[in-house]
C-alpha positions as semicolon CSV with decimal commas, in nm:
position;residue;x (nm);y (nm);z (nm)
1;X;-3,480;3,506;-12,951
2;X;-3,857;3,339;-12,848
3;X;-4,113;3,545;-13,046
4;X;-4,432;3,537;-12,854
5;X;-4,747;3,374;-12,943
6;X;-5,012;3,504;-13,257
7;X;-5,325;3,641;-13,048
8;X;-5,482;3,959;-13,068
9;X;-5,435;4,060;-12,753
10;X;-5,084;3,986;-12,788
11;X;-4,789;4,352;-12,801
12;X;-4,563;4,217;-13,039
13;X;-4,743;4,296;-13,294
14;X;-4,543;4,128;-13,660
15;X;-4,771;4,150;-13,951
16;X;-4,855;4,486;-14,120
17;X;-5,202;4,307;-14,214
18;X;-5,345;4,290;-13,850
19;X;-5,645;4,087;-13,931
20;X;-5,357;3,778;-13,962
21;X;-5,385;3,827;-13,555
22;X;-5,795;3,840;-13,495
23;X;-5,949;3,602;-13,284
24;X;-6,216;3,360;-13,312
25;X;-6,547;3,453;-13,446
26;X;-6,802;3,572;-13,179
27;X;-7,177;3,468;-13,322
28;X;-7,405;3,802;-13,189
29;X;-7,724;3,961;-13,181
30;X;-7,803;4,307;-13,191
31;X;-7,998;4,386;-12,861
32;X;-8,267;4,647;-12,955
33;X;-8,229;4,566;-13,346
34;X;-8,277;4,157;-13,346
35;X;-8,604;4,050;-13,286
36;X;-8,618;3,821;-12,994
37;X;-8,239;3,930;-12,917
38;X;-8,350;4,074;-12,605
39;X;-8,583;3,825;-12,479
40;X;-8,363;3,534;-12,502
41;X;-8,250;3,298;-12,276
42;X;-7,914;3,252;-12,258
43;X;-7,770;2,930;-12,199
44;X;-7,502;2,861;-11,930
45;X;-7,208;3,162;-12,038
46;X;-7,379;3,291;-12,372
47;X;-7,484;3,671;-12,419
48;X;-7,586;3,891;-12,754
49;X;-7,181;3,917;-12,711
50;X;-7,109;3,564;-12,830
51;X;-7,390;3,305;-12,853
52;X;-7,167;3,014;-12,880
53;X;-7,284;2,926;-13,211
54;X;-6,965;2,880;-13,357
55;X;-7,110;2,554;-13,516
56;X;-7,367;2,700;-13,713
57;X;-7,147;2,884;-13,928
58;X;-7,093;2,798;-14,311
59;X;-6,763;2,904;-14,350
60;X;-6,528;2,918;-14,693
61;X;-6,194;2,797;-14,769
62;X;-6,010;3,075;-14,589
63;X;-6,301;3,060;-14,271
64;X;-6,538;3,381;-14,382
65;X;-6,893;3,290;-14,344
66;X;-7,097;3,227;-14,641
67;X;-7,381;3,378;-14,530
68;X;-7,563;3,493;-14,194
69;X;-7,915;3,380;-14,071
70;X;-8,181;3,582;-14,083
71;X;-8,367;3,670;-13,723
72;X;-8,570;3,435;-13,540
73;X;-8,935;3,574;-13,562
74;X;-9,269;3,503;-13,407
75;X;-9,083;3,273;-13,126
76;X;-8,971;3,057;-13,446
77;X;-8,672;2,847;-13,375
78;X;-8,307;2,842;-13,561
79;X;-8,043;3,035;-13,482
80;X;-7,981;3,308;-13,254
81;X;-7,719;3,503;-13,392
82;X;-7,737;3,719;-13,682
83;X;-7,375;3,840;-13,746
84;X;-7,032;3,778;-13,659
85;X;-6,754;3,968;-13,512
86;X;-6,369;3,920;-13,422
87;X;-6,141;4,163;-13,197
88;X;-5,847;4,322;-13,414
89;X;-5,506;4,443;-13,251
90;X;-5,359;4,780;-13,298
91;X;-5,050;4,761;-13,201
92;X;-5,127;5,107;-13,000
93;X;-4,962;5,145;-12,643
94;X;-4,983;5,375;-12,340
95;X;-4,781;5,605;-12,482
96;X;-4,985;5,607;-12,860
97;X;-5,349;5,544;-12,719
98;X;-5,499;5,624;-13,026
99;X;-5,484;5,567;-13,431
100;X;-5,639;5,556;-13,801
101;X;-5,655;5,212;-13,948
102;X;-5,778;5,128;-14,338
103;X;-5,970;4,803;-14,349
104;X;-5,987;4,692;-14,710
105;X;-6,225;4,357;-14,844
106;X;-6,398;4,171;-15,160
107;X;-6,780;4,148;-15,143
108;X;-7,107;4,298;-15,085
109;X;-7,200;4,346;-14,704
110;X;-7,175;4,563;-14,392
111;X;-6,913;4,550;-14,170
112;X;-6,930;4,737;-13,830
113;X;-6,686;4,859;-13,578
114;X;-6,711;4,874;-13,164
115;X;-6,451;4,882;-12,859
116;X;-6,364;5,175;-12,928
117;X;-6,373;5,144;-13,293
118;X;-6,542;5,435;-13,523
119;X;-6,598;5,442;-13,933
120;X;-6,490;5,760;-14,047
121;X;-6,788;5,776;-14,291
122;X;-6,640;6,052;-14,486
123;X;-6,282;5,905;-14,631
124;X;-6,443;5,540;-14,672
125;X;-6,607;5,407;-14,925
126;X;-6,687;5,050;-15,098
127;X;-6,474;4,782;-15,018
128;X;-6,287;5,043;-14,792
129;X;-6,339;5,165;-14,437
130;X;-6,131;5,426;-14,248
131;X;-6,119;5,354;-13,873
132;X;-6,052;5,592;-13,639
133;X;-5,959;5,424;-13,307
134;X;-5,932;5,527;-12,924
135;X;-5,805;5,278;-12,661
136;X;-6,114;5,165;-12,436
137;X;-6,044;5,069;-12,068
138;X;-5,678;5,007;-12,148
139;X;-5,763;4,732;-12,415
140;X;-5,572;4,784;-12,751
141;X;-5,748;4,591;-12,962
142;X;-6,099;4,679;-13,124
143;X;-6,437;4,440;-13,260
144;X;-6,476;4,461;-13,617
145;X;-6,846;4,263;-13,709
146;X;-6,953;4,151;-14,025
147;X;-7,342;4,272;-14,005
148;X;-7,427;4,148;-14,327
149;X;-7,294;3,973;-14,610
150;X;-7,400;3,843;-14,970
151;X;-7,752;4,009;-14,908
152;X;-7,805;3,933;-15,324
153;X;-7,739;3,576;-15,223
154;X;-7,506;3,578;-15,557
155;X;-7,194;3,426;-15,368
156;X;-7,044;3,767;-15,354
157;X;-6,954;3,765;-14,968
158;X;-6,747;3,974;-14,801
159;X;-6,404;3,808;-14,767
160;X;-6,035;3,901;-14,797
161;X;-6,039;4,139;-14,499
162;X;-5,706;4,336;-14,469
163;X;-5,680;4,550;-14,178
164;X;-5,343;4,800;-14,199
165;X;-5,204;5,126;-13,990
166;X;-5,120;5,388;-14,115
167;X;-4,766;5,444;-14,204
168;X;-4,547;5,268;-14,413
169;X;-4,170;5,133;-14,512
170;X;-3,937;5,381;-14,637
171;X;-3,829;5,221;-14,977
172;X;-3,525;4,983;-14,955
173;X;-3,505;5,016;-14,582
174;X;-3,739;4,698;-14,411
175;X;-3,693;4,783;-14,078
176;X;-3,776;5,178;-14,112
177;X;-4,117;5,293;-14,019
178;X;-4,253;5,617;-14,179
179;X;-4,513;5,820;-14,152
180;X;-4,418;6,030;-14,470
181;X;-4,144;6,050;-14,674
182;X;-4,006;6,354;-14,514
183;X;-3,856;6,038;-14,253
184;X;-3,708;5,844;-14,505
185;X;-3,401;6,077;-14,624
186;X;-3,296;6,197;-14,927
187;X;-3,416;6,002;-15,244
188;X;-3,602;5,747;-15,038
189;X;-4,020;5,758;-15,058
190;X;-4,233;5,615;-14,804
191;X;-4,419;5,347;-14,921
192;X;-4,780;5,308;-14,767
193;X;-4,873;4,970;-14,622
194;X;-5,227;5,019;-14,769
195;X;-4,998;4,994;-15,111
196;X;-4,747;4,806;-15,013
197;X;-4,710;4,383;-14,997
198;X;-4,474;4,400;-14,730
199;X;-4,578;4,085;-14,450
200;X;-4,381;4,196;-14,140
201;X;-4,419;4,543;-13,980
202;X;-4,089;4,705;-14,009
203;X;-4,064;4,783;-13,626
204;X;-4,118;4,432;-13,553
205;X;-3,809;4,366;-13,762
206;X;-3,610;4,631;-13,596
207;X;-3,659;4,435;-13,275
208;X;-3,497;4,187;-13,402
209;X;-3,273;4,258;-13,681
210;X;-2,939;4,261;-13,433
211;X;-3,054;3,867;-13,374
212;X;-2,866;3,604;-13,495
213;X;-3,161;3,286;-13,437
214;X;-3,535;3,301;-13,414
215;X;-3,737;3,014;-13,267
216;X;-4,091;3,013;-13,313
217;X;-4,200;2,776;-13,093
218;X;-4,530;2,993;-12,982
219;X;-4,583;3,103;-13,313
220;X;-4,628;2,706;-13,435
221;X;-4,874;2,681;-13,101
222;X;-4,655;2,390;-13,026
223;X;-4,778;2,332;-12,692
224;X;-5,126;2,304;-12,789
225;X;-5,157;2,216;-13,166
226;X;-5,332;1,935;-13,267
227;X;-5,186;1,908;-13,653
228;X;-5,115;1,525;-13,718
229;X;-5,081;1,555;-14,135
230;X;-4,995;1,829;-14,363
231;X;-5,332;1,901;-14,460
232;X;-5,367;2,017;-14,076
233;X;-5,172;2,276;-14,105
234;X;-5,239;2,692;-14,148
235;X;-5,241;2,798;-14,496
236;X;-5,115;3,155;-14,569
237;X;-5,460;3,237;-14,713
238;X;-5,649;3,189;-14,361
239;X;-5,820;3,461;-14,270
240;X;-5,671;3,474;-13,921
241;X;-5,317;3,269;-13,842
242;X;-5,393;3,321;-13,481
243;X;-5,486;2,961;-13,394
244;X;-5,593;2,814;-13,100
245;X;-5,591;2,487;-13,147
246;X;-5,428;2,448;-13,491
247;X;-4,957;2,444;-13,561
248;X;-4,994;2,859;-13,536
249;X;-4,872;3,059;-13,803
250;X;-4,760;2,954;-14,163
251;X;-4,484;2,772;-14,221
252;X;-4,423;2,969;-14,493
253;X;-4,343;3,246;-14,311
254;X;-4,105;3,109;-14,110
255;X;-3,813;3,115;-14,396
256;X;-3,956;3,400;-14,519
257;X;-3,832;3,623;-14,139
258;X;-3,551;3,390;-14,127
259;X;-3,410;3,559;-14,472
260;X;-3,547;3,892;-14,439
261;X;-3,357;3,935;-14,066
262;X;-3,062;3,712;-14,218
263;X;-3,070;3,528;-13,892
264;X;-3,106;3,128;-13,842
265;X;-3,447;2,984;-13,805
266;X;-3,516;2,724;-13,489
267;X;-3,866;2,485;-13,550
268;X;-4,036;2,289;-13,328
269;X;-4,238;1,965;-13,489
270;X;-4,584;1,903;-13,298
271;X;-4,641;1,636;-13,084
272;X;-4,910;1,464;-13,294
273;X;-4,731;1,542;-13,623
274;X;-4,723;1,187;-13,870
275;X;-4,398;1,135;-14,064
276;X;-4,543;1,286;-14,349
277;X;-4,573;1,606;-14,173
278;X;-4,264;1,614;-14,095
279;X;-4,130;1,536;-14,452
280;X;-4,350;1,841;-14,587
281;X;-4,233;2,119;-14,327
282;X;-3,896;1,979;-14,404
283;X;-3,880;1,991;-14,769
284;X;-4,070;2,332;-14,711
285;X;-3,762;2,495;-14,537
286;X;-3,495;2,330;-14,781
287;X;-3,679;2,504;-15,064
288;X;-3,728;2,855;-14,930
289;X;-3,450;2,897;-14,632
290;X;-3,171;3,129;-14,801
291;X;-2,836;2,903;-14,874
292;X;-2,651;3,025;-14,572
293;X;-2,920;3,008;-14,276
294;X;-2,933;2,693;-14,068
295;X;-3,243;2,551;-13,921
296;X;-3,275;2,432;-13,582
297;X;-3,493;2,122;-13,562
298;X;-3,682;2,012;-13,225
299;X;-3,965;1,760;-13,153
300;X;-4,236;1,954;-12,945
301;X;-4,127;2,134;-12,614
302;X;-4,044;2,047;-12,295
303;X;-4,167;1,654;-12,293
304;X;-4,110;1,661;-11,936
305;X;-4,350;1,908;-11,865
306;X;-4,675;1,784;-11,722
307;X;-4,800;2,167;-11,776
308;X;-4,835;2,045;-12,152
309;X;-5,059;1,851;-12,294
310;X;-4,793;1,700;-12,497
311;X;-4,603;1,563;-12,275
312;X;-4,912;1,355;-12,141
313;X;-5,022;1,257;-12,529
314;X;-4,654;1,095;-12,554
315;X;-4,688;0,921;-12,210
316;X;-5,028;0,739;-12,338
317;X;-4,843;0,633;-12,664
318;X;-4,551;0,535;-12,458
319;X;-4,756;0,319;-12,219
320;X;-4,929;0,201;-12,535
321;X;-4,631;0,089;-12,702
322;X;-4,442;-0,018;-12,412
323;X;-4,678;-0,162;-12,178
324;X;-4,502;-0,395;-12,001
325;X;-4,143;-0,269;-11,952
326;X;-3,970;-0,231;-11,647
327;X;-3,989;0,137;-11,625
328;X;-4,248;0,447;-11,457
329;X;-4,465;0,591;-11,699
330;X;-4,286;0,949;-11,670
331;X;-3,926;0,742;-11,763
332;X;-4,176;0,557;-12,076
333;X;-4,242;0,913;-12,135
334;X;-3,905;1,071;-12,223
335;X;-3,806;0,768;-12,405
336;X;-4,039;0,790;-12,613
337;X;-4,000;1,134;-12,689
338;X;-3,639;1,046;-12,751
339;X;-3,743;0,735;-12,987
340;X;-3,971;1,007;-13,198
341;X;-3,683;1,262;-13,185
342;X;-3,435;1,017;-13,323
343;X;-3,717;0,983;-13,641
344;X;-3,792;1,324;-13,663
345;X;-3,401;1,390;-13,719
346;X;-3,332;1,069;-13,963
347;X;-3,632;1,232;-14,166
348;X;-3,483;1,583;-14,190
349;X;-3,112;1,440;-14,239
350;X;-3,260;1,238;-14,531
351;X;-3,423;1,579;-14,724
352;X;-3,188;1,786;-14,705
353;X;-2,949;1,553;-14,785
354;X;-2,585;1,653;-14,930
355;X;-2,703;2,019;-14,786
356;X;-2,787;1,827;-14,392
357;X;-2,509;2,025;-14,228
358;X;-2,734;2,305;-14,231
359;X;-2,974;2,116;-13,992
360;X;-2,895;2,084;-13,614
361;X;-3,100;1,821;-13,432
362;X;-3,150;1,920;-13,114
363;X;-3,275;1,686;-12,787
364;X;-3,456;1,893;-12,524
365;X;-3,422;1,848;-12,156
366;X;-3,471;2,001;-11,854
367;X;-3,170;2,246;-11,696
368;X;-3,280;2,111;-11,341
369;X;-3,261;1,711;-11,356
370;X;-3,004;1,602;-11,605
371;X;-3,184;1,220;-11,592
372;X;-3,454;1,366;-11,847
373;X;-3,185;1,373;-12,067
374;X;-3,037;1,050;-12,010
375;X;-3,369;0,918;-12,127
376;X;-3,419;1,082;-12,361
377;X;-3,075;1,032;-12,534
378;X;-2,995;0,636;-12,386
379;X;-3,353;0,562;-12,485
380;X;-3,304;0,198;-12,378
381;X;-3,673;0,050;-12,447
382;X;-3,668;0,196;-12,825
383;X;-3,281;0,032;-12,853
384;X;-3,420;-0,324;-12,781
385;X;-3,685;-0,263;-13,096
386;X;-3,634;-0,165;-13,443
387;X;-3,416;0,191;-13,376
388;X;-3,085;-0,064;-13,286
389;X;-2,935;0,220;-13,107
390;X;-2,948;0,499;-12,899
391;X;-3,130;0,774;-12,958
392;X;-2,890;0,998;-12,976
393;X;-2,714;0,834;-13,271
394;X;-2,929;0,887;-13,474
395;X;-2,832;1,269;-13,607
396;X;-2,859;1,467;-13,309
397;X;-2,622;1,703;-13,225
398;X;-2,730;1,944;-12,940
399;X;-2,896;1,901;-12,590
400;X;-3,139;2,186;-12,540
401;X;-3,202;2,316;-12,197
402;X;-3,374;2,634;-12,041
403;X;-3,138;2,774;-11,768
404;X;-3,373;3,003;-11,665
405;X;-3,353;3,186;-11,297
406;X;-3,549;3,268;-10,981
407;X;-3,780;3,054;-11,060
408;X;-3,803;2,951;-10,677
409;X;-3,875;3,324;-10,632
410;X;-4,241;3,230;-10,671
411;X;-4,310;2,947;-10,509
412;X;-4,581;2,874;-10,275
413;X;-4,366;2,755;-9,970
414;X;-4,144;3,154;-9,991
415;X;-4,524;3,317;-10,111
416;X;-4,508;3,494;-9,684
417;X;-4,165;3,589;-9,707
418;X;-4,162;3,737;-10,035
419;X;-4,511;3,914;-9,886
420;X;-4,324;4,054;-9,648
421;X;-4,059;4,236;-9,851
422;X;-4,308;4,444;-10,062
423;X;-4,334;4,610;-9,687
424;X;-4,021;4,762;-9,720
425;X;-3,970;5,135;-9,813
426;X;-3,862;5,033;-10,194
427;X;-4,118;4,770;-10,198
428;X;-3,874;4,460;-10,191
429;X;-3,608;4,557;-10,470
430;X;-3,356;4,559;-10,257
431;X;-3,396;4,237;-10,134
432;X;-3,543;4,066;-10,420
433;X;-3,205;4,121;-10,627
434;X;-2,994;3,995;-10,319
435;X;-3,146;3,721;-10,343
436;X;-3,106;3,692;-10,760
437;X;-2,742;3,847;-10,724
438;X;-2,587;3,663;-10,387
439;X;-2,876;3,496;-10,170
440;X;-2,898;3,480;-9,796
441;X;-3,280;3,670;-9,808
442;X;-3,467;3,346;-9,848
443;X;-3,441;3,122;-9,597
444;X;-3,410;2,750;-9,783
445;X;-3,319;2,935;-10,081
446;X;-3,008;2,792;-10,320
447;X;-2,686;2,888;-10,249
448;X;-2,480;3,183;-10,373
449;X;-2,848;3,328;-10,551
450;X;-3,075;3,267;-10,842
451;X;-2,767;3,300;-11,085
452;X;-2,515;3,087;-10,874
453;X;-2,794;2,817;-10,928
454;X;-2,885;2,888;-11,281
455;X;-2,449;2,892;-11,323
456;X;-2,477;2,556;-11,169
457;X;-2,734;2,420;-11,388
458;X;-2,530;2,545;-11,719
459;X;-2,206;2,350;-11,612
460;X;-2,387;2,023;-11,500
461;X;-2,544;2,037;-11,836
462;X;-2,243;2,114;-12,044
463;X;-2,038;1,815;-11,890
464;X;-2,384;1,588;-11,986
465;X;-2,364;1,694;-12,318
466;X;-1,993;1,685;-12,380
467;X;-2,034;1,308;-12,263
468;X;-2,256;1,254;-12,530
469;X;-2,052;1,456;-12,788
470;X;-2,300;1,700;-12,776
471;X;-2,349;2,051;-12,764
472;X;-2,523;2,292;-12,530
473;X;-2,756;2,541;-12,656
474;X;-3,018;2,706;-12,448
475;X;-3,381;2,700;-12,599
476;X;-3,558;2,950;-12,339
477;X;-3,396;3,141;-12,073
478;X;-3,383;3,425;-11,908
479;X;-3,564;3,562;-11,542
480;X;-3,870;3,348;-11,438
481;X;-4,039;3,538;-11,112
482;X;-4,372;3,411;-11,142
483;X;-4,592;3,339;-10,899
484;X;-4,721;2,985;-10,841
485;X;-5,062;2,931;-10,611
486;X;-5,108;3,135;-10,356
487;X;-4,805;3,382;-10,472
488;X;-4,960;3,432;-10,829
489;X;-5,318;3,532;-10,651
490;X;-5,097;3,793;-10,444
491;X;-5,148;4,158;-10,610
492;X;-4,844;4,241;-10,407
493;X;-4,571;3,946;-10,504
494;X;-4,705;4,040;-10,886
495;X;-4,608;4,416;-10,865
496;X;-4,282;4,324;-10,699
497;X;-4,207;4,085;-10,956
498;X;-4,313;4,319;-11,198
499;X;-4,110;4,618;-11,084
500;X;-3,844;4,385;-11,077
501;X;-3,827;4,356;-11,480
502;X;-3,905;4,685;-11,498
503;X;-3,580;4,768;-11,305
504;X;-3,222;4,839;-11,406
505;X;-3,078;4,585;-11,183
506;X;-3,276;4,301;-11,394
507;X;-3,053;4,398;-11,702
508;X;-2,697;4,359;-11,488
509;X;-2,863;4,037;-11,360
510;X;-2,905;3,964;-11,737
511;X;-2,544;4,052;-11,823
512;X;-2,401;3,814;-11,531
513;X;-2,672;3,535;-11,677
514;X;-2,527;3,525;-12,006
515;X;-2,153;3,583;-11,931
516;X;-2,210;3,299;-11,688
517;X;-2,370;3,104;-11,994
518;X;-2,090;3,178;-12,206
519;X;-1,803;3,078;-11,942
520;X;-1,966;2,724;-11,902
521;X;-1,929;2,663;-12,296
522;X;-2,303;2,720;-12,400
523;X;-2,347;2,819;-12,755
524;X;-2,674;2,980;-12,924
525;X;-2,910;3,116;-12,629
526;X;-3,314;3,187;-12,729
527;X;-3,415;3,356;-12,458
528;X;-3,782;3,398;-12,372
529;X;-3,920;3,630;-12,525
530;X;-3,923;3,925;-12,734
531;X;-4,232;4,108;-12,648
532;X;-4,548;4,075;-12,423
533;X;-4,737;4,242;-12,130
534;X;-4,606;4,202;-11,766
535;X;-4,885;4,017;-11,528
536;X;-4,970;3,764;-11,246
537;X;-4,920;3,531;-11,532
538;X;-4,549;3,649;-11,557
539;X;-4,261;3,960;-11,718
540;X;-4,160;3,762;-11,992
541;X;-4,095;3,995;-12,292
542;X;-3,796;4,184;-12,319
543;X;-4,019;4,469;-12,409
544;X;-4,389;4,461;-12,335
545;X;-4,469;4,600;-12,638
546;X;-4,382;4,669;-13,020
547;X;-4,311;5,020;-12,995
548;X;-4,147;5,065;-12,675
549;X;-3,826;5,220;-12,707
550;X;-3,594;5,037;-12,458
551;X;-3,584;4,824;-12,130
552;X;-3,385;4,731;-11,899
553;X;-3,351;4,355;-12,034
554;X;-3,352;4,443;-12,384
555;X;-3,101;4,690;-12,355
556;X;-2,891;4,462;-12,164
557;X;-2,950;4,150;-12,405
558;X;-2,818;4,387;-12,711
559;X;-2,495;4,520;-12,507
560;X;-2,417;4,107;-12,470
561;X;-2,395;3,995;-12,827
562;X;-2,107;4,009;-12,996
563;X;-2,054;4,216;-13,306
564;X;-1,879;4,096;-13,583
């Protein structure tokens, strides 16, 4: 299994400290209360909201301000905000629209509470709030400001925020949430996660705890992180691990789900990351991955992908290194990716050492044109330098592909056909999963269906591998009816392919999908993903949130895997 993405707007929802998941500090002013906050103006984009100061802030080790400026006065110049705020998740849903949330913190200062948000004045007190919160416009997620902070100018600033539900862990049981202990059975207490030191929510866990591999490729921010040494990495004591720009979450906890679910843990290195990076993170999961977890070891994601800014990055460092070879920049590309795979692997090999059969290498390609892989693994421009062979000598041992399916679904060229089911009685189910299940509704469409093409994909891939001595394992998958252009603008192709997920017939699709996956000789499948809202932007979770108590493609996905 994918887990999504840290954000707090995100449904999945893992840490019982939801703070770990707030966003970027907004500078503000207090309309009304700031003088000159009304009068201002703006630049370009800015509001009493968020002034865009962000680089006026004085920020300590773990990124809580130091202090705030005081307010402009008598048209004086400086800066114009005067506090700072950051949107919290709840992990509330449709069904559970409302809840009570302790925020505990170090230091002297105010903190305030909006979207939604309201201090229960009469159970808080220093260095603890009580939050009552209602859902606002659908949004379940709520602005917690820091107003004032340090006002003795002593150093004592607020810091250390911890925001927690209520509820708990019944005692010995991780994946049990309680409210009391009544829910815990005999002899068991519930064990308040205002008191407790428990990191992941036990009803994240629960999602997951029938999984036998986690990849955290969105948690790391691999597609966007910008970490080239250690030192640029997230430390556990940030006050948010919901980067934007930085490798995502701890790498700490990363071994630390892998043992708690028992389950085999799947990394991806960044694009950017130096040799020494990779060392660290390496000797990182040798000391604190349990003796009988493997770790899954990939360079980026999805080089090929021009939707990535990693995939350009290695193309400037390939035309850079390689600038007069007879190749096209895209083939310079993937070789090079293959060149700093081969590394990568000879690096991870060489830490763990006698215990390296508990790393798998794998080479990532894409399911629809095996020649990515070819690159990748032949690697024929690094071969003539100082690698001396292929790339995919050098330790790896899996190609990785993504055999998702109806991908085509959502393309711009079908965007009036599609249209033109949602007409229909059933708004376009019916034909929608013809077309997944047998085809013959699109005209141009693949033959035999979404999965016939998806099946085809699997086998071409598992006779590439096997040439290579490889083996197949699937690092995404799943349904991908998105729309693309002019289909993702369409409200109506977006609640088709939203219904769609939503639908019954999406979890048999699933259960052909993977028996398909199975038949061609494909070993561990991640699909994509375990939890997120359904959009324009796509239905990829499996649930769309946390706490909702089945789906169709969940469901399905658990009926699949095999029991011991």
């Amino acid at each position: 299994m994918n887990i999504a993405g840290l954000a707090y707007y995100g449904t999945e929802i893992p840490f019982v400290d939801l703070f770990k998941l707030s966003g970027p500090w907004l500078t503000q002013c207090r309309p009304g209360r700031d003088p000159g906050c009304d009068e201002q103006r703006w630049p370009p984009g800015a509001s009493a909201w968020n002034t865009f100061e962000q680089d006026a802030l004085v920020l300590d080790a773990a990124g809580y301000p130091n202090s705030l400026p005081d307010p402009p006065r008598n048209g004086a110049s400086g800066s114009r905000f005067t506090s700072v705020a950051t949107l919290v998740p709840t992990g509330l849903s449709p069904s559970r629209p409302a809840g009570r949330f302790i925020v505990r913190y170090q230091g002297q200062g105010t903190l305030g509470y909006a979207r939604g948000a309201v201090r229960n004045a009469a159970l808080s007190g220093p260095g603890r709030d009580v939050v009552d919160v209602n859902g606002v416009g659908g949004e379940f997620w709520f602005e917690l400001a820091i107003l004032a902070t340090d006002p003795g100018g002593n150093g004592d600033h607020i810091r250390n925020i911890r925001v927690v539900p209520e509820g708990g862990t019944c005692e010995g049981q991780p994946t049990a949430f309680c409210t009391d202990s009544m829910g815990c059975g005999e002899q068991r207490d519930c064990r308040p996660f205002e008191e407790s030191d428990s990191i992941f929510d036990p009803r994240f866990l629960r999602n997951l705890a029938q999984f036998r591999a986690i990849r955290f490729m969105a948690y790391q921010n691999t597609n966007d992180s910008t970490a080239v040494g250690w030192t640029d990495r997230t430390a556990p004591e940030s006050r948010t691990w919901a980067s934007e720009t930085g490798d995502g979450g701890p790498a700490e906890m990363i071994p630390a789900l892998g043992n708690r679910l028992q389950a085999d843990v799947w990394v991806n290195m960044p694009a950017r990351a130096d040799d020494g990076y990779v060392r660290q993170f390496a000797m990182l999961m040798r000391r604190k991955l349990d003796k009988d977890r493997k770790v899954y070891v990939e360079y980026s994601n999805e080089a090929w992908n021009d939707a990535f800014s990693a995939g350009r990055w290695m193309e400037a460092q390939a035309l850079a290194r390689w600038p007069d070879a007879d190749e096209s920049a895209y083939g310079k590309r993937l070789q090079w990716y293959g060149m700093r795979t081969a590394q990568m692997c000879d690096i991870w090999k060489e830490v763990w050492a006698e215990e390296g059969d508990r790393v798998v290498c794998v080479m990532g390609s894409q399911a629809a044109n095996p020649w990515t892989a070819r690159q990748a693994l032949d690697c024929p421009l690094w071969q003539g330098g100082r690698g001396g062979s292929p790339c995919y000598r050098h330790h790896i041992q899996a190609l990785a592909i993504a055999p998702y399916f109806g991908h085509y679904l959502g393309l711009p060229e079908h965007a009036a056909t599609v249209k033109g089911w949602c007409s229909d009685p059933d708004g376009g189910l019916r034909r929608l999963f013809t077309e997944i299940f047998y085809g013959g509704e699109l005209p141009g469409g693949p033959p035999g269906g979404a999965l016939e093409e998806a099946k085809r994909q699997m086998q071409e891939n598992k006779r590439l591998a096997s040439e290579y001595g490889l083996d197949l394992v699937a690092y995404e998958g799943g349904q991908h009816l998105v729309g693309v252009g002019e289909a993702g603008a369409d409200p109506a192709i977006t609640a088709l392919f939203v219904a769609a997920n939503r639908d019954h017939r999406m979890g048999d699709a699933y259960l052909r999908h993977l028996e398909d996956w199975r038949a061609a000789g494909g070993g561990l499948y991640n699909l994509w993903n375990s939890a997120g809202p359904y959009s324009q932007w796509g239905s990829w979770g499996l649930l769309e949130y946390r706490d909702q108590p089945g789906a169709p493609k969940y469901d399905a996905v658990k009926a699949a895997m095999p029991r011991e």
